[in-house]
Structure formats: structure tokens, C-alpha cells
C-alpha positions in Angstrom: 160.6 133.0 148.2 159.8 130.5 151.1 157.5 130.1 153.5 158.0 127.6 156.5 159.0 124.9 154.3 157.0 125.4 151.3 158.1 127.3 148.6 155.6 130.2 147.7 154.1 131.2 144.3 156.5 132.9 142.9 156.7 136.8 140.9 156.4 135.2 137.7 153.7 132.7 138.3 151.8 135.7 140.3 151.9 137.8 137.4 149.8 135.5 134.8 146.9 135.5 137.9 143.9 136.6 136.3 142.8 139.8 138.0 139.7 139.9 136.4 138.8 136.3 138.3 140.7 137.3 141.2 138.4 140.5 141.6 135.1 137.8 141.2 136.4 135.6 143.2 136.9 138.3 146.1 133.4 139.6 145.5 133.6 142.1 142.3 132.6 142.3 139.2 133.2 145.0 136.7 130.5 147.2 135.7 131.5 147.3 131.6 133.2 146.1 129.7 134.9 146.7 126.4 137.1 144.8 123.7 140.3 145.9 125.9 139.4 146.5 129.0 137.0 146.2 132.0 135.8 149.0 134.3 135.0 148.2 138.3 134.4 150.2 141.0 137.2 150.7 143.1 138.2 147.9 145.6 140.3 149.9 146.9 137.9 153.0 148.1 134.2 153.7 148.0 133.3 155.5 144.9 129.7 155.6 142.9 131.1 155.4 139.4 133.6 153.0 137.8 136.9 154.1 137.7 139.1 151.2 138.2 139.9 149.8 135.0 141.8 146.3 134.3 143.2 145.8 130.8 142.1 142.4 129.3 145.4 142.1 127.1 147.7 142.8 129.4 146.3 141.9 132.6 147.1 144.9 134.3 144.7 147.2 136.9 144.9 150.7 137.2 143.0 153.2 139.6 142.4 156.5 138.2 140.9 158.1 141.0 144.6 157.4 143.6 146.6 157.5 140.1 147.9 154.0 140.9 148.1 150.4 139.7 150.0 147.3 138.7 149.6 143.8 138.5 147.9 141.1 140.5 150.9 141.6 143.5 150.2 144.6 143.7 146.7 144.8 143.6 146.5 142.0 146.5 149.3 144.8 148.5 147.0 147.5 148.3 144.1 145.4 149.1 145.2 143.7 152.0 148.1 146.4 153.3 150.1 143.6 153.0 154.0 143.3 152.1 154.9 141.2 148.5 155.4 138.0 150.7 152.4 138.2 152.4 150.3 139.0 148.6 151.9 135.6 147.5 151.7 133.9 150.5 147.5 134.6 149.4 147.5 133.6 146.4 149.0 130.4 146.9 145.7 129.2 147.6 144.5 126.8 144.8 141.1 128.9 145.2 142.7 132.2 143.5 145.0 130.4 140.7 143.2 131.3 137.9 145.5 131.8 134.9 145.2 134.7 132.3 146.1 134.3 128.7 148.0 137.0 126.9 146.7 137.8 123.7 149.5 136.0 121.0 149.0 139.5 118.7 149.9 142.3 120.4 149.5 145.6 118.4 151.8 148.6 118.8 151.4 152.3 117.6 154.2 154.5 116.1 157.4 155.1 118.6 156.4 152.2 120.2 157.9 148.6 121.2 156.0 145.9 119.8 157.4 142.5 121.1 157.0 139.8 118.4 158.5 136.8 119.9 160.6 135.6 123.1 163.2 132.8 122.7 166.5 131.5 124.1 169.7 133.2 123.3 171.3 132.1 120.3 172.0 134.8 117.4 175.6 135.0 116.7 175.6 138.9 117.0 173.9 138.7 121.1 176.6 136.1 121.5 179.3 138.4 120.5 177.9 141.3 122.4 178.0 139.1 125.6 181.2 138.3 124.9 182.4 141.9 124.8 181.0 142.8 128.4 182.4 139.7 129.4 178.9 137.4 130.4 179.0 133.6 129.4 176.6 132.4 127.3 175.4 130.2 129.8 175.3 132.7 132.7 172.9 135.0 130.1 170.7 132.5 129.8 169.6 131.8 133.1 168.3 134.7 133.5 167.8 136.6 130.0 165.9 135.6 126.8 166.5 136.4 122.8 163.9 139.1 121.8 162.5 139.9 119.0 160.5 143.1 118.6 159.0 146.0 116.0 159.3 149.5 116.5 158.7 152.0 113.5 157.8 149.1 111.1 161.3 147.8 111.7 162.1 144.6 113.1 165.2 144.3 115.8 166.3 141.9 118.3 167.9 142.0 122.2 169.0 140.5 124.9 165.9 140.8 127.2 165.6 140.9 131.1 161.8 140.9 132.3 160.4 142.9 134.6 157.5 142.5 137.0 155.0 143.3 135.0 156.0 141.7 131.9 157.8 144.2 130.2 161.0 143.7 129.1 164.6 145.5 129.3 166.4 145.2 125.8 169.7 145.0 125.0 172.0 144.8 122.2 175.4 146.4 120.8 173.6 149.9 119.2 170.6 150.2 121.4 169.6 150.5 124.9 165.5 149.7 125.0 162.8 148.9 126.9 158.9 147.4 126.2 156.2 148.5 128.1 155.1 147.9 130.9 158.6 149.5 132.4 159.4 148.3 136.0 162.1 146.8 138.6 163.1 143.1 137.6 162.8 140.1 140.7 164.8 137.1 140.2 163.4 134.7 143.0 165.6 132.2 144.4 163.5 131.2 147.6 166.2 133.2 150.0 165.8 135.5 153.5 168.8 137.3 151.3 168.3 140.3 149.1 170.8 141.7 146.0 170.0 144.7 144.4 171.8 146.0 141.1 170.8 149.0 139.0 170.6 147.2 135.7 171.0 144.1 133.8 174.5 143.7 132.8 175.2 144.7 136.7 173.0 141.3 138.2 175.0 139.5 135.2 178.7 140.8 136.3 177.7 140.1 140.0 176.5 136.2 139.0 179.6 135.5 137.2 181.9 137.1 139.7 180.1 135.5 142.9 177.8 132.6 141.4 177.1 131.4 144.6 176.0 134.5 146.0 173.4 134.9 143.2 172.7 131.5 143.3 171.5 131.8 147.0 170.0 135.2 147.2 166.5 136.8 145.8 167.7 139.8 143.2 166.1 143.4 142.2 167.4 144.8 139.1 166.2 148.3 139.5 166.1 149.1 135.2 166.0 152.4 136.0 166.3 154.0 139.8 162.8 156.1 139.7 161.3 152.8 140.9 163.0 152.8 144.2 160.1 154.1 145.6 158.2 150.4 144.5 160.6 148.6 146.1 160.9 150.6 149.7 158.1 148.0 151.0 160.3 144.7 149.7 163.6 145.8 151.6 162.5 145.2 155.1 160.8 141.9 154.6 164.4 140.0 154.0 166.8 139.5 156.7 169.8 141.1 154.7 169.9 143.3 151.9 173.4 143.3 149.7 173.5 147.1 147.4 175.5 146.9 144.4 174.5 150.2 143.2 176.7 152.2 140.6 179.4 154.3 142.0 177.8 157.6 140.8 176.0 160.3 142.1 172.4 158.9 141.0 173.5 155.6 142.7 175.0 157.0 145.9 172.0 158.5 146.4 169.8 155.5 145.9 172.6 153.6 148.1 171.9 156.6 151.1 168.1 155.9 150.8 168.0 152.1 150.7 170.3 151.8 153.9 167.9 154.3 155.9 165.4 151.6 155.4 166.5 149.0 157.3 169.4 148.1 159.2 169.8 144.8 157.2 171.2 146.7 154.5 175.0 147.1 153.3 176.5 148.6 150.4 178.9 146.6 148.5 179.8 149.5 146.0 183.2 149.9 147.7 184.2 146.2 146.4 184.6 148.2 143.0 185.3 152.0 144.0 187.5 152.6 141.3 185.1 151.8 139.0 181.5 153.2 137.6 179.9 149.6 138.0 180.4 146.0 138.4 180.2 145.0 134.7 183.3 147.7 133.9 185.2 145.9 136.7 184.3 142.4 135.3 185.6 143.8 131.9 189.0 145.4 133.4 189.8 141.9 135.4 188.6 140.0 133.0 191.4 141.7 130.1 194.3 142.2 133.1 193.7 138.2 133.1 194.2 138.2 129.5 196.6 140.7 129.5 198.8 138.1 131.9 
């Protein structure tokens, strides 16, 4: 994102802020601390007893007497009131850009996603499966990584798309995964312009059908529609919002709520009515091409 003419910390960068130092640095400090994690009283409301706790391997805060949390964005929201622009915009200041570490082991339990290691796309089989929903190799990896990960003492690997919190969305030709933490995806691209798409191979049809329009616009992948209610805050900060939504009744809703937010926002679903979703009307043009 920009502001004036300087370009802004950006999602990712925000993310690795250390919210432990960014809590000292604003004046608190956590009452105990453990191997994992470190307990503060709430910045966020007066309380006597430590209930806000921050987890020192992921670097993530949660508040278990309001049942919420996040990551440094949106602990800098809550403190401040402030929209996600205006929670970079603060810590842009050299003063709060202290970087946190993430633990190279993570350990995961049974029936859970353990990532192992992130890399750029090059096994034959992801290439093959991009292939058959019709993404380049090149657009796929502007935007995605390779991922490895372990779940149930079995090793796998995906196409990945990360989210804000540095979970991942994974991808391949027999699953359909996620790590945790699970959230919307931001691609920033320091634009007043807004595309939202409901999931990965969606943003990936829409850049290969209208690269420029990617190429100039700041993108929300949803993941998964439930966090339409994190996003309601980033929708009137941008002065035009494009929907991409699918053409189903889950996404017609979604579409219906996002334009009531803001009169900046258009649906573009009706660019490919006759089909579910932009990546089934990238595969049926791309084989009528063929085809001819």
C-alpha cells in the first residue's frame, strides 16, 4: 500500500513484527512467561490478572477475556481503532521494527499440519496440476510457493498461498488443505484498487486472464468466506473494490454483503455467469482455444 509517496510497510513485513517488543516498546511487559508463550495484562481493557497471552513461536496474541486476537496488524487495529492502513502506516516507524524469529522446528500433534519446508515451485507433479487448471508456471509463482509439510507421520507437498497470519492454503491434485493459522490472503501491490476472489486458483485465473489488472490492484483471497467479517474494515479504506466472488449461493451472499459496505464496490461475477468460478471459465476458454 502507499502513502503520499512512500510506500508503506507492507502485510508481510508487518507480520514478522515482534509483538512481544512492540508491547515493551508501547509500555508493557508480560507478567510470565513460559517456554511458548508470554502472559500480559490486557492492552486492550483494564483487567487485574493476566489474560492476554502472545505465543513466542508463532508470534501471535490472543485475548481471552473479548475471545479475540491476531497478529501484530491487528493488535495495532484494536489498539489504536485504527483501519489496516493506518496500523501500518504506525509501524513504519524505524522505532517499532523489531523483527521476530520463527522457530526453524515447528512441532505438530496428530491430525495436524506440520509445515517442514517452503520453496519455489518446481516438482513435476505441481507443474502438471497447474497445467490442468490452466495457470503458467510463471504466473504460480509470483504469488505461490512449493510446500512441503507432515500430517499423520506422512510427508506431502502443495502448492501454497499464505495468509495473513502465516498460515498457508495447500494445494495439490488429491487434496485440498490448509496449515494453521487459517485466514484471508493480501497480496499488496501499493494500489487505491481492491480485488477480492474466494480462493487461490480464483486470484490465479483472474491474473492470467487480466494481468494488468492484478498487476495494479491490492488482492484478498478470502480461503474460506467465514472471514468476511475480518475484512469488512479493509473494504472502505480503497477507493474501488472489484468482487470476483463464485457464482453460487455462498458467494452471492458474500457479493450482497460486501456491496452494502461501500459504494466503491462492484461485482464482476456476471463477466462469468455461466460458470461456477473464474478458474472453470479459464479452463473452458482455455480448451475452446484448443479445441479451434
Amino acid at each position: 500500500m502507499r502513502t503520499g509517496n512512500t510506500i508503506a510497510i507492507s502485510c508481510e513485513s508487518a507480520r514478522n513484527v515482534c509483538i512481544v517488543k512492540t508491547l515493551a516498546k508501547l509500555g508493557h511487559f508480560p507478567s510470565r512467561t513460559t517456554e511458548k508463550e508470554a502472559w500480559f495484562l490486557s492492552p486492550l481493557r483494564s483487567e487485574t490478572q493476566a489474560s492476554f497471552s502472545v505465543s513466542l513461536v508463532k508470534n501471535l496474541w490472543y485475548d481471552f477475556g473479548i475471545g479475540k486476537g491476531g497478529s501484530t496488524i491487528d493488535l495495532i487495529m484494536a489498539m489504536n481503532c485504527c483501519s489496516v492502513k493506518e496500523a501500518l502506516d504506525y509501524l513504519q516507524a524505524d522505532t517499532f521494527i523489531s523483527r521476530f524469529s520463527v522457530p526453524k522446528q515447528q512441532f505438530g500433534s496428530k491430525n495436524k499440519i506440520e509445515l517442514i519446508a517452503v520453496g519455489n515451485l518446481k516438482h513435476l507433479a505441481l507443474k502438471s496440476y497447474l497445467r490442468s487448471r490452466n495457470i503458467p508456471l510463471k504466473v504460480a509463482r509470483r504469488y505461490c510457493k512449493q510446500i512441503w509439510y507432515r500430517l499423520n507421520n506422512r510427508e506431502y507437498f502443495a502448492v501454497g498461498l499464505e495468509n495473513i497470519l502465516g498460515g498457508w492454503e495447500l494445494r495439490n491434485k488429491y487434496y485440498k488443505n490448509s496449515s494453521s493459522p487459517k485466514s484471508f490472503s493480501f497480496i499488496d501491490h501499493s494500489s487505491d484498487r481492491l480485488v477480492v476472489t474466494e480462493g487461490i486458483f480464483d486470484f490465479l485465473s483472474l491474473a492470467v486472464m487480466d494481468e494488468d489488472l492484478v498487476n495494479t490492484s491490492d488482492a484478498i483471497v478470502f480461503n474460506s468466506l467465514s472471514f468476511l467479517k475480518d475484512i469488512k474494515n479493509i473494504i472502505p479504506e480503497y477507493q474501488e473494490v472489484l468482487l470476483f466472488l463464485d457464482n453460487d449461493p455462498a458467494g452471492d451472499k458474500a457479493t450482497t454483503a460486501i456491496l452494502n459496505l461501500s459504494e466503491n464496490v462492484t461485482d464482476h461475477s456476471n463477466s462469468y455467469k455461466t460458470y461456477k468460478d473464474l478458474n472453470e471459465k479459464l479452463i473452458s476458454v482455455q480448451r475452446k482455444i484448443k479445441v479451434e
